[in-house]
N, C-alpha and C positions, 0 to 999 in steps of 0.2 A: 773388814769384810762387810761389817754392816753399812759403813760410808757408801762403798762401791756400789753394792743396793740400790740407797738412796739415791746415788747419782745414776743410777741405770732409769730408777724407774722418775727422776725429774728429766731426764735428755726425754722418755719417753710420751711423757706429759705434755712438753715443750713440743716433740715431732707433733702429737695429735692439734694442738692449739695451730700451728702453724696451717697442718692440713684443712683444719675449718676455715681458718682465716682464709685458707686462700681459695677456698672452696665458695665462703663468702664475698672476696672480692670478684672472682669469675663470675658468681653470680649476678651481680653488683653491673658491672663490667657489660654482661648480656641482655641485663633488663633497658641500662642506658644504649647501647644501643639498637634495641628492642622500640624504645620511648623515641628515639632520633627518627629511627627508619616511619614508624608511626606518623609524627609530628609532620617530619617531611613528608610522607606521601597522602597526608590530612591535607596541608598546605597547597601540594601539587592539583590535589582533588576541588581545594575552595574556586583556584585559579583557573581550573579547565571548567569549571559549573561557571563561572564570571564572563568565560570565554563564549559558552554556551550564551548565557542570557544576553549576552551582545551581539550575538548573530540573531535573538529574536527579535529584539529590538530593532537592528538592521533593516528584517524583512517586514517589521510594522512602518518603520521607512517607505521602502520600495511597493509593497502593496497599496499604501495610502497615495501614494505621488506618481507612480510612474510606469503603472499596470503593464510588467514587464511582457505577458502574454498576448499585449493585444497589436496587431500585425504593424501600426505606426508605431510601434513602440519598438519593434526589433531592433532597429537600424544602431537603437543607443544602448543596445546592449551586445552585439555581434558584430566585429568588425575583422580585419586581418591580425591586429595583434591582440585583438581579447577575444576568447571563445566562452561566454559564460553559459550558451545552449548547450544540453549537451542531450543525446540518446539513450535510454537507461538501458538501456544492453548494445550490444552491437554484432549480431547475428541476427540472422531471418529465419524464413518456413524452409525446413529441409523438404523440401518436394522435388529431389533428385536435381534438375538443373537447373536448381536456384541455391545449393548450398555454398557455404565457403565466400557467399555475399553481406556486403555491410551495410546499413543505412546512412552510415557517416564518412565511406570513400575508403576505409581502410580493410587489406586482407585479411582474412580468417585463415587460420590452420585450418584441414579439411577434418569433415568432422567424425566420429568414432564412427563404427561399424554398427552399435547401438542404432543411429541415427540416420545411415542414409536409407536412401533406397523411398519410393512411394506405394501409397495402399491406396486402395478405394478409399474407405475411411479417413483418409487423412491423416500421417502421420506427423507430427509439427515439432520443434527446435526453439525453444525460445521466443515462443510467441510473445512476449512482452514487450518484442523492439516495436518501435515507432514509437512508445512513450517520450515524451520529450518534458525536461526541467529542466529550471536555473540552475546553475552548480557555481559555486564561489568556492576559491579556498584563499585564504590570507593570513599573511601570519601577522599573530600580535606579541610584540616581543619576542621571547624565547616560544612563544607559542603560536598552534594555529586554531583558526578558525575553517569547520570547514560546511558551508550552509547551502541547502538542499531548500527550492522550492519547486512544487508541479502544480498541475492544477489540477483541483479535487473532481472538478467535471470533466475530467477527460477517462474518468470511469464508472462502469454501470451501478445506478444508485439501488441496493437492493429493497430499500422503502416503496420504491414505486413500483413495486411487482403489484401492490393492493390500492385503490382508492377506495378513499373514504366518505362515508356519506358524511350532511351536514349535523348530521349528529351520530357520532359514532360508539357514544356511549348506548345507543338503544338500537342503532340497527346495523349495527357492524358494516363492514366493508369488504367490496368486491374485487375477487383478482383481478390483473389488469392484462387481458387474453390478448393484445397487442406485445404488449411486452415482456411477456412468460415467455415464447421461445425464442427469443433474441437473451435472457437470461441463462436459457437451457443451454443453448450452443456456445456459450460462454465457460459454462464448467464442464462442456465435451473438452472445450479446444485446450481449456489447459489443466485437466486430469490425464489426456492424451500424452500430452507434452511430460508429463512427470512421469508418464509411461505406467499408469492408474489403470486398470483395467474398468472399463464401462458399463454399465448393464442397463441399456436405456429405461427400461419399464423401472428399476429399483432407482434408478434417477430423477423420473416425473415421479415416483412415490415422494422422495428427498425433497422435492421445489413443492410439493404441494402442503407436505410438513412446514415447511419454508412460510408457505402463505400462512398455514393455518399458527405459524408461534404469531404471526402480526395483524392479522385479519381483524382486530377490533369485538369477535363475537363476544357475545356474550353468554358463558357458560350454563347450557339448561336453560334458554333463552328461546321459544320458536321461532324469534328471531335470530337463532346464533349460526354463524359461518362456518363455525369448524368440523372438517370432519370427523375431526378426535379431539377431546378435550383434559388432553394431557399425554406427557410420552412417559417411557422410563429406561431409566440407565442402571442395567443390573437390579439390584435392591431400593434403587430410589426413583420415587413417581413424584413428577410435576406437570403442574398444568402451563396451559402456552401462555403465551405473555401479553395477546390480547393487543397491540400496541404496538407502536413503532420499533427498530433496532436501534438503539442508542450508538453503538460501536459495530463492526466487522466482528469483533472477537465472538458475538450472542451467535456465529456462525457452527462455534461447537456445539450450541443445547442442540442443537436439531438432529433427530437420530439420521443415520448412516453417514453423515460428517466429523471422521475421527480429524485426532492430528494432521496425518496424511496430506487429506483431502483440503483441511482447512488452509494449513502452509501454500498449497496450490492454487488456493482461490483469492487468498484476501487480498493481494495487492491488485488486484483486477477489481475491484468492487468499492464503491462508499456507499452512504448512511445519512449525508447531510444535505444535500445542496434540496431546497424547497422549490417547489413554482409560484409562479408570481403572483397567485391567488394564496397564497400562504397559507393553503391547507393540504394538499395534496404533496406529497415530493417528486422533485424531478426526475422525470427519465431523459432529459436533451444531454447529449454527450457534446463536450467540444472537440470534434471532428479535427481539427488540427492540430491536437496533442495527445490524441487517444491511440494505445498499443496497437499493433497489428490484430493481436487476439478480439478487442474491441470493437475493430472495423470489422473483423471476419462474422463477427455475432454480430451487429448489428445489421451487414448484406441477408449474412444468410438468413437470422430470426426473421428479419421482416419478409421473407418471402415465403412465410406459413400461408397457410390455407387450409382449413378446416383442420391442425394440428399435422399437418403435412409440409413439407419442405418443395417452396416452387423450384428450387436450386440444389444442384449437387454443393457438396462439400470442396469438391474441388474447382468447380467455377466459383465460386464464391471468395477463393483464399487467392485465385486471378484476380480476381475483382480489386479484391480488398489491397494485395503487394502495387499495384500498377498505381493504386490512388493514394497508398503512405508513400512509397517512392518519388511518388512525382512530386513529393511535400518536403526536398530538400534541392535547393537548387545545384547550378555546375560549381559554385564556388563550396559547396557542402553547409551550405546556409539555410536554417529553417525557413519557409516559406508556408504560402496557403495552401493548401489542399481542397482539388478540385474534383467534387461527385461526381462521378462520370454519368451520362445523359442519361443512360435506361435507367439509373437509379434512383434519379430526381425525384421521379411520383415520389418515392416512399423515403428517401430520407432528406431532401434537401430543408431549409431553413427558415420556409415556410408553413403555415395552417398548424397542423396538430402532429408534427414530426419530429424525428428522435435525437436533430442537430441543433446543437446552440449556437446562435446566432452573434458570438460576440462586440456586437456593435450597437445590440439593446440596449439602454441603461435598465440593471438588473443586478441583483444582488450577485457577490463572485465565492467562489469557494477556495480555499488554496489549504495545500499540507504544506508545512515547513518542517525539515528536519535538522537542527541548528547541534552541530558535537563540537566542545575545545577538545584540543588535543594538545596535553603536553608535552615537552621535547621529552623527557622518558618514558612515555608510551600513555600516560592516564588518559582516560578518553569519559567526556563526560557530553551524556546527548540528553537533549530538547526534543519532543515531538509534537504540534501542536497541529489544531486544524482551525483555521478562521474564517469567517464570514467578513468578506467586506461589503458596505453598504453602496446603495444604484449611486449615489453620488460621490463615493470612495471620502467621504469625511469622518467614517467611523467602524470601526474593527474589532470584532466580536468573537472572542473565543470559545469553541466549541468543544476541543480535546485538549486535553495536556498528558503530557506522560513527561517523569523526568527521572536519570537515573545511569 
């Protein structure tokens, strides 16, 4: 009896030892490939970042050699079997009979019920077409490349809403009353478009905020610019920043610009491109690769007068479709775009006007947007912004973002 016992309670021993063991080799078992799955998708990640840095490298290429924007230059980048221009949307102004129209030759489904139908106001769809950028996709190995270039001037520089004196540490800097409603109708056209509800007067309060985070005053200064000298967000008070926008992102400190609004605005707007006195920043748009919403702000703001609009919103968004349109030819080939006569006075690419002239020699601005992509899906992106110089023998990084 006592044997049987023993051997009851060794089989039992033996079951337990087995059950860890195997308890421990599943473990074992999970962690390897745990460590695999890791390794490999480390590896996958080194190779899509490698991927990445060889499309910036690429576009340090083509910016320094072959100023792919500028109109003798199309020919070697557009032809019938390579399309590297491309539209960054491809939809127009839903202004009733103009929807379900393309800027690049192809059909639109018709668009929701949201979206048609016209208002006074002006009700808009994707104001961002007529943007125009390089697009490359290429695979390297088992992977792709897929690299994004535009041009940073071909959107409104929020720095030059203010000049600055020649000394801005003591007497700060004045708004720039030519280019404040050409900014204004720029966050009408596309808070409208996200279907934002407007409130003009809480809007000049918003762009005046606007000046006063950049205006250069100086705080308690009789010589100071600001009309308030700090905002607050709930429980936390800060003062304005006195000084230029480094990024688009400084768009959130400014109160009544949540999320929302920001998401709406930023890709409409930069922060970098300087004038050629290299103290003021630039307000010249390049007119031949700027959105629709961009041409519509720049007809309409500049037809202020006394803080009044010489132009409806809806002649203005005529104006503006008729002159991005005509900036692709029959073959669907970027082309120039040409300022239609009554609008010469005020924007064409002379004196002191809002168009860039690209045939200057003048410093260029460009965003790159460089992602590998590996064949199981890891996607690893580059953002950068650079300056190249009036004689393109030298390329200056201004943004980097990578991740």
């Amino acid at each position: 009896m006592r044997k049987n016992s023993e051997g009851g309670a060794a089989l039992v021993i033996v079951l337990l030892l087995l059950t860890v063991l195997s308890v421990l080799v599943a473990d074992f078992l999970y962690r390897a490939r745990v460590n695999s799955y890791l390794t490999g998708n480390q590896l996958e990640q080194v190779r899509a970042k490698s991927v990445a840095q060889a499309g910036i490298n690429a576009s340090r290429g083509i910016l320094l050699n072959i100023s792919p924007f500028n109109l003798d230059a199309r020919g070697n980048f557009q032809n019938q079997l390579v399309r590297l221009y491309q539209c960054r949307c491809y939809t127009v102004s839903s202004l009733g009979d103009l929807t379900g129209q393309d800027l690049t030759g192809g059909e639109q489904p018709p668009p929701s019920e949201e979206t048609t139908g016209t208002k006074d106001d002006l009700i808009t769809k994707s104001t961002e077409c007529g943007e125009w950028s390089m697009l490359l996709q290429y695979p390297i190995e088992e992977d792709t490349l897929r690299l994004e270039i535009f041009d940073e001037q071909s959107r409104l520089n929020l720095n030059a809403l203010v000049l600055q004196s020649q000394n801005p540490e003591e007497l700060g800097a004045a708004e720039n009353p030519a280019f404040k409603p050409i900014v204004k109708n720029l966050f009408l056209i596309r808070l409208r478009e996200r279907g934002i509800e407007v409130d003009e007067k809480v809007l000049d309060e918003t762009i005046d905020a606007l000046v006063d985070w950049m205006d250069y005053g100086t705080v308690g200064s009789s010589l100071d610019k600001d009309l308030q000298d700090s905002f607050q967000d709930g429980d936390r008070i800060y003062s304005n920043k006195n000084g230029p926008m480094d990024t688009v992102s400084e768009l959130r400190m400014i109160p009544g610009i949540n999320e929302e609004i920001f998401y709406a605005l930023k890709d409409s707007f930069t922060v970098y491109p300087l004038a050629k006195d290299n103290k003021n920043f630039s307000l010249k748009v390049n007119f031949d690769l700027a959105s629709l919403a961009v041409v519509y702000a720049l007809v309409r703001g500049s037809s202020y007068q006394a803080d009044l609009p010489g132009m409806s919103e809806q002649a203005a968004m005529e104006k503006s479709l008729q002159m991005v349109q005509a900036g692709v030819d029959e073959n669907q080939y970027l082309t120039q775009r040409q300022v239609l006569p009554e609008l010469q006075a005020r924007l064409n690419t002379s004196g002191s006007s809002f168009l860039l002239n690209p045939e200057l020699p003048q410093a260029r601005y460009y965003h790159i947007i460089s992602s590998g992509i590996t064949q199981s899906g890891i996607n690893y992106t580059i953002e950068a912004v650079v300056m190249v110089s009036a004689g393109k023998d030298q390329i200056r990084f201004l943004y980097w973002r990578e991740g």
